[in-house]
C-alpha positions as CSV (number, residue, x, y, z in Angstrom):
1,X,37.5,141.4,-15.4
2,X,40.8,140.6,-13.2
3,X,44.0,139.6,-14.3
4,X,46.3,137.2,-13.0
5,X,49.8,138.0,-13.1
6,X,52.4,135.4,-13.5
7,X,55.9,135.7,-12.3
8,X,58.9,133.7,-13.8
9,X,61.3,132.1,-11.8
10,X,63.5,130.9,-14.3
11,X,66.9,130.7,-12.6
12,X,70.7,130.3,-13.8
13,X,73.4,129.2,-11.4
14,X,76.8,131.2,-11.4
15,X,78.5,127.6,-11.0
16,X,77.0,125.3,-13.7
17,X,80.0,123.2,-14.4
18,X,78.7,121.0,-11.7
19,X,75.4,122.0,-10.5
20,X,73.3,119.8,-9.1
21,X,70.3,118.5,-11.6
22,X,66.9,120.5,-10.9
23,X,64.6,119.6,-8.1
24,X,63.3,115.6,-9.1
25,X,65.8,114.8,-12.0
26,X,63.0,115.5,-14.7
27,X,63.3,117.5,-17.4
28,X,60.2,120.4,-17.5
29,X,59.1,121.5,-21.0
30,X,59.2,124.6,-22.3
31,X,55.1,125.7,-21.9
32,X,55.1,123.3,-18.1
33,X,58.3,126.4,-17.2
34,X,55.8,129.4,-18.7
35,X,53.0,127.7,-16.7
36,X,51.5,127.0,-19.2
37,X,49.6,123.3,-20.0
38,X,51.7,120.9,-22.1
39,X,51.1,120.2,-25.7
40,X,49.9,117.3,-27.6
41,X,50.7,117.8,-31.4
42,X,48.7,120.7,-32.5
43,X,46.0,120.2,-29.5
44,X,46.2,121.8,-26.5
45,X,45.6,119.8,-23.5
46,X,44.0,121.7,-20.2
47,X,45.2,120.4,-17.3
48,X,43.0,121.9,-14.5
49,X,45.5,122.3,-11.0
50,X,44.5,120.5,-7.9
51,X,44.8,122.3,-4.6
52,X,47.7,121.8,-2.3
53,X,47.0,120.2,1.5
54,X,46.6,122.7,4.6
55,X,47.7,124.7,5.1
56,X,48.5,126.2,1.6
57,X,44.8,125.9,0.6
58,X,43.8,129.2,2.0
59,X,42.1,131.5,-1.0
60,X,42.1,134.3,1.4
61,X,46.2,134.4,0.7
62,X,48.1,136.9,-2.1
63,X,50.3,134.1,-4.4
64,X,50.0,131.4,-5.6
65,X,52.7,128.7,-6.2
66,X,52.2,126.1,-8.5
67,X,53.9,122.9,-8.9
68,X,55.3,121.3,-12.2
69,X,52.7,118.8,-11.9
70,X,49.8,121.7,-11.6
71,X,49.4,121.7,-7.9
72,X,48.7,125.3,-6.5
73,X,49.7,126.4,-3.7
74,X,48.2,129.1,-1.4
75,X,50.8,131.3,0.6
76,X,51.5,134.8,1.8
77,X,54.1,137.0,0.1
78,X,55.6,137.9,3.6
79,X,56.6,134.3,4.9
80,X,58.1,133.7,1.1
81,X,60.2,137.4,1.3
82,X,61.6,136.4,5.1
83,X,62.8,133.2,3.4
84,X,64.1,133.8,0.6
85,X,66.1,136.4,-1.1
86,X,65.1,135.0,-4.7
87,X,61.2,135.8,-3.4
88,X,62.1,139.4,-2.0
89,X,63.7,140.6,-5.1
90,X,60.8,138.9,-7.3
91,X,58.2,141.0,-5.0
92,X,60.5,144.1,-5.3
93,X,60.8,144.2,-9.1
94,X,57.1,143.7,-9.6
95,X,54.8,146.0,-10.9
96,X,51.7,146.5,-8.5
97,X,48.4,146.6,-10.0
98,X,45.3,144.9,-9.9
99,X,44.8,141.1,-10.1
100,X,44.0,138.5,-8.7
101,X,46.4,136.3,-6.0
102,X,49.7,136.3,-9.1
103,X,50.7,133.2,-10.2
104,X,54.4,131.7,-9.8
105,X,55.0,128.8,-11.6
106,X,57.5,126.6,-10.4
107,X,59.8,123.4,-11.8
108,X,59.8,121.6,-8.8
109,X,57.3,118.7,-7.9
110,X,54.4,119.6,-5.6
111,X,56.1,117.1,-3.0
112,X,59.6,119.6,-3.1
113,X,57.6,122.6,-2.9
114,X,55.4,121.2,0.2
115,X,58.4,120.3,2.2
116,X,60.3,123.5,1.1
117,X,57.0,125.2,2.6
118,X,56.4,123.5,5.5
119,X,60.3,124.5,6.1
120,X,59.1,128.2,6.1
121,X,55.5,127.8,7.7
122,X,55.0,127.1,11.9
123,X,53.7,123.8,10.5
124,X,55.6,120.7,11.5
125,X,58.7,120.1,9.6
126,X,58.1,117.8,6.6
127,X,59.7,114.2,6.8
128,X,62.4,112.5,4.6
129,X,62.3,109.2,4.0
130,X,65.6,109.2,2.6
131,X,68.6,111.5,1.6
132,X,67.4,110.8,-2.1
133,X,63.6,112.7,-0.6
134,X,66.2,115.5,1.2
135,X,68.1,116.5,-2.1
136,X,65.6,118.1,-4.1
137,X,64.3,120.3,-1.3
138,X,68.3,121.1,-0.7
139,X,68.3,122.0,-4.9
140,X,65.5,124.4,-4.5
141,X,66.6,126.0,-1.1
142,X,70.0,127.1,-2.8
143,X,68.4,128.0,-6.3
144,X,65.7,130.3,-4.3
145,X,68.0,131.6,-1.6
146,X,66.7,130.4,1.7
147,X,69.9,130.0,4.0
148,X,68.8,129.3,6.9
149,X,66.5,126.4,5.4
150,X,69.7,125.2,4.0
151,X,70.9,124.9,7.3
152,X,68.0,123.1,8.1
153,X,68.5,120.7,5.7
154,X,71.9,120.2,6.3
155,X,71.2,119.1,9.7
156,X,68.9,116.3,8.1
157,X,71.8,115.5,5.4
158,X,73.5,114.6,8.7
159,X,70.8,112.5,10.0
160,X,71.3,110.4,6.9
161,X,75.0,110.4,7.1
162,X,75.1,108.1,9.8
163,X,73.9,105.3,7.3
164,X,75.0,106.7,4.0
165,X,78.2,108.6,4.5
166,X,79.5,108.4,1.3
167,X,76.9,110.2,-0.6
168,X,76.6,112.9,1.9
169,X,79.5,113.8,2.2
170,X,79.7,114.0,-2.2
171,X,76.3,116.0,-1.7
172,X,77.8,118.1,1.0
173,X,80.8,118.5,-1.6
174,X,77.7,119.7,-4.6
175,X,76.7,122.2,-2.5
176,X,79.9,123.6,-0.6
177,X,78.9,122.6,3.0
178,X,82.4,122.1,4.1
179,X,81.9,121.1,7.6
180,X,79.1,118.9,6.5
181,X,81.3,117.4,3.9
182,X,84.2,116.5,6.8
183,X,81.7,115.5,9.3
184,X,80.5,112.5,6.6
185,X,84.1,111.6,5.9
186,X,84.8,111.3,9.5
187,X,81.7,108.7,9.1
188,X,82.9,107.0,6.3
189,X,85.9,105.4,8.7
190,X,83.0,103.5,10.0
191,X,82.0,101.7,6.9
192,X,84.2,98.6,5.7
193,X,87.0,100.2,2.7
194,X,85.7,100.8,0.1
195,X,82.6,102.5,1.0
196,X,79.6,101.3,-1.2
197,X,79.4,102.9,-4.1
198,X,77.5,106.1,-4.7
199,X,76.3,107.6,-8.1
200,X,76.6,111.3,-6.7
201,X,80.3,110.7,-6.7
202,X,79.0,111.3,-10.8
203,X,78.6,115.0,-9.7
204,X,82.3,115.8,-7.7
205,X,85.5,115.5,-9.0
206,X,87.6,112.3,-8.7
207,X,90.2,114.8,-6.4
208,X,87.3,114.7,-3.9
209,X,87.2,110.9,-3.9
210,X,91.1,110.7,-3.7
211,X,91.4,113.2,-0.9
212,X,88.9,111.2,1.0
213,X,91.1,108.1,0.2
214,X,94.2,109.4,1.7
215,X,92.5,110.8,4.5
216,X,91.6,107.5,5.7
217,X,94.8,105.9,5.6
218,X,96.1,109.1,7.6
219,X,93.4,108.3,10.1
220,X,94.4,104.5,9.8
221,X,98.4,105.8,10.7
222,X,97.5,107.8,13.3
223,X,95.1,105.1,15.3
224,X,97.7,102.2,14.9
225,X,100.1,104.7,16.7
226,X,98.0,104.5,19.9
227,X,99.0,100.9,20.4
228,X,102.5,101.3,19.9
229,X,102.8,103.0,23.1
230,X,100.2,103.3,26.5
231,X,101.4,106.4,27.6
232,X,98.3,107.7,27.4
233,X,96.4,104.8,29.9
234,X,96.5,106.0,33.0
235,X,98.6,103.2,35.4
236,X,99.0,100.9,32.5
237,X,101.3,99.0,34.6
238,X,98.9,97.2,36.4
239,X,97.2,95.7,34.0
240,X,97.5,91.8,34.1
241,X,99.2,90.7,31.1
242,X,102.3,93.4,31.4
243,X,105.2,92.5,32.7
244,X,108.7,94.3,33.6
245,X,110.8,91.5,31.6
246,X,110.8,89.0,29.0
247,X,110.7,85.5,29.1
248,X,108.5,83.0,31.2
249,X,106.4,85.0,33.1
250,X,105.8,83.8,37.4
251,X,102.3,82.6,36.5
252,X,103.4,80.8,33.7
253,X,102.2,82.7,30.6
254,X,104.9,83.2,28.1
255,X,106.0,86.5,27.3
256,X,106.9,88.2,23.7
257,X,110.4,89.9,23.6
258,X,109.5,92.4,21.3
259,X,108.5,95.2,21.1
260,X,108.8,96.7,24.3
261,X,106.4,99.2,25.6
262,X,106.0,102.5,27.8
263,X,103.2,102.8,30.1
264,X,102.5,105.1,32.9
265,X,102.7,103.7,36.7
266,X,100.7,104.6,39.3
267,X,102.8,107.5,39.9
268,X,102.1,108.7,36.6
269,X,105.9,108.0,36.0
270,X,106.6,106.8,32.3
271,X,108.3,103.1,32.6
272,X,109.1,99.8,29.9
273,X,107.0,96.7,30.0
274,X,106.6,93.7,27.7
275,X,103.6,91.8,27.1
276,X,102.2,87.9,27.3
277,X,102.4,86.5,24.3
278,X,98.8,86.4,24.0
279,X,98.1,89.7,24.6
280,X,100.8,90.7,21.6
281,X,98.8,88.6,19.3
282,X,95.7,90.4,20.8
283,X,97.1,94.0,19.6
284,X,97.7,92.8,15.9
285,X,94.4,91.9,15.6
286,X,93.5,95.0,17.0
287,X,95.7,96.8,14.6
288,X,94.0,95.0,11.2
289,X,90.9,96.5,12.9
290,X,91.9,100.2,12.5
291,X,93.5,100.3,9.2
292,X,90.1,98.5,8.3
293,X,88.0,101.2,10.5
294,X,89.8,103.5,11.8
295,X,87.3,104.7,14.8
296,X,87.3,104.2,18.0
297,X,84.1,101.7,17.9
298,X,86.5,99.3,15.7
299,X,88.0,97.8,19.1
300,X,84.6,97.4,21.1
301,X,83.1,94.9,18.8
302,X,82.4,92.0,20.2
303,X,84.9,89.1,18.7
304,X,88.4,91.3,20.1
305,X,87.2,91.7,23.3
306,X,85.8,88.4,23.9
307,X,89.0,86.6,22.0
308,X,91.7,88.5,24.4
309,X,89.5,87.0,27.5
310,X,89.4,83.6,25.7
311,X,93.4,83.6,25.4
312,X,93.9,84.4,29.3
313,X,90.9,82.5,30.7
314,X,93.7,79.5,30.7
315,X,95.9,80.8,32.9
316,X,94.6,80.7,36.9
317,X,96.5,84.2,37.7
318,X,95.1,85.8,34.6
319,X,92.0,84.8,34.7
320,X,90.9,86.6,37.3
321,X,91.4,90.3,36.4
322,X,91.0,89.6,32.3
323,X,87.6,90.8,32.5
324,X,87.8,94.3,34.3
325,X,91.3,95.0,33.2
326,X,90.2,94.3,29.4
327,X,87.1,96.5,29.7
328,X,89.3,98.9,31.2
329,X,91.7,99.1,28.2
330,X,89.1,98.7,25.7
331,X,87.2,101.7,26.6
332,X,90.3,104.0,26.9
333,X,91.6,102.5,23.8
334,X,88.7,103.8,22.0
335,X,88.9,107.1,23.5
336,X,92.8,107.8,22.3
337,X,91.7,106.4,19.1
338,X,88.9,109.1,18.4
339,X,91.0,111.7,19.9
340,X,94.0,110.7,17.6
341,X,91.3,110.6,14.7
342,X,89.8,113.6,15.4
343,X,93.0,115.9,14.8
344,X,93.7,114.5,11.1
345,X,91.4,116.9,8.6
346,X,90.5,116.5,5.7
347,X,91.5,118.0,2.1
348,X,88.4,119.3,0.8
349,X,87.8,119.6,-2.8
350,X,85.4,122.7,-4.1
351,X,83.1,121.5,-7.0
352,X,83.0,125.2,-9.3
């Protein structure tokens, strides 16, 4: 008569202080962990496993995985070992004898351990539904040493940052993905301050939330700074609502004596102007747009480009080169902006 051997895969992270909760939030009992059916006061209650999906229903295969909630699944020892370094020390340490496939029991959901397999497997990657779906697979990668699935997974954390920055980048933070971490802040200048409110900020320090903070009002400083001066427009000077002096301008538009600004002629040669008076009240809404957001796509929108063309449409000189001359300074607007963004970095917190 065979016997089937079952491995443990108990694990205990080096960094606990703030370790991420186990795969699914649940807490696994004691005899579930041993692979072992659950207990019901003094009666033992068989739970009979249920086969996992193709392709990890092949018998024909050498372990078997199964699931906190009694789903076994079929696999070969090689893929696990190329994956992951927790697997390749298990198989290293065992003792070889004969049995049947040996049995790994595992405290992870049979949905984490599918898309944790299908990760390893030339099988079609599995699909999240949401970064709450990707976090539990990103809990088991790390606690069974797959690194390159993490970097899989990090590339979907991504994915999801575009809508919820703010909780990637404090799950970037859990798990020390550094550039992951400043790639969601830079998204967070997207979102109106504050950010809605995430419960994995629970799980970093309140440092990480205050460096984030002060890295937004940096980036908020430094895009403001791109409309104190248009230096950086190439010939500036032409555009319609500049002017080389103060006062009533020929076509009639009133001009604002201050500030004055530097822009770049055609020559490339760095010269003062001053600017209609509608076009000054123009830039201070364009300034409450980047402390609000400060991205580039916070000028594009449509209300501040279609307000500045509203203002000028009055006047008959104007009128006529508002359009192209605002989509012109728009666009480059945007650019600096990024470009001014993109040098600030952030402070990044590790969560030991």
């Amino acid at each position: 008569m065979s016997t089937q051997t079952v491995f443990s895969t108990s694990y205990q992270s080096p960094r606990s202080s703030h370790q991420p909760p186990m795969a699914d939030g649940s807490a696994i009992n004691s005899a579930a962990q041993a692979g072992e059916p659950p207990v019901d006061g003094d009666v033992a209650q068989p739970i009979s496993p249920s086969s996992a999906p193709a392709p990890f229903d092949n018998l024909s295969t050498d372990i078997v995985l199964r699931s906190a909630d009694h789903v076994d699944f079929h696999v070969w020892r090689v893929i696990l070992r190329e994956a992951s370094v927790f697997f390749a020390n298990m198989f290293a340490d065992a003792q070889s004898g004969p049995s049947d496939a040996p049995l790994v029991p595992m405290t992870e959901s049979a949905r984490t351990v599918e898309a944790l397999l299908r990760l390893c497997y030339p099988v079609p990657d599995p699909e999240f539904a949401s970064i709450d779906d990707l976090k539990p697979v990103m809990v088991a990668a790390r606690k069974y040493q797959m690194d390159y699935i993490m970097q899989v997974l990090t590339r979907h954390l991504l994915v999801f940052a575009e809508n919820t920055p703010l909780q990637a980048y404090a799950i970037a933070l859990q798990f020390d993905l550094v550039d992951a971490a400043r790639t969601a802040a830079r998204l967070t200048l997207r979102c109106d301050d504050p950010c809605p409110f995430t419960e994995e900020l629970d799980a970093v320090p309140a440092t990480a939330y205050y460096h984030l903070l002060a890295y937004r009002r940096r980036c908020g400083e430094v895009a403001c700074r791109a409309i104190n001066s248009f230096t950086w427009l190439e010939d500036g000077s032409t555009l319609v609502w500049f002017r080389k002096s103060a006062g009533m301008s020929s076509c009639g538009c009133s001009m604002a004596e201050k500030p004055r600004y530097y822009v770049q002629t055609e020559a490339g040669v760095k010269t003062p102007v001053y600017a209609t008076s509608w076009f000054q009240k123009h830039l201070d809404c364009i300034r409450a747009a980047l402390l609000a957001r400060p991205y580039g796509g916070a000028v594009l929108v449509d209300g501040l480009c279609n307000q500045i063309i509203e203002d000028a449409v009055s006047c008959n000189t104007c009128r006529w080169k508002i359009h192209s001359d605002t989509r012109k300074f728009m666009s480059g607007l945007a650019v600096e902006v990024d470009k001014r963004v993109s040098a600030i970095e952030l402070d990044i917190v590790q969560c030991k």
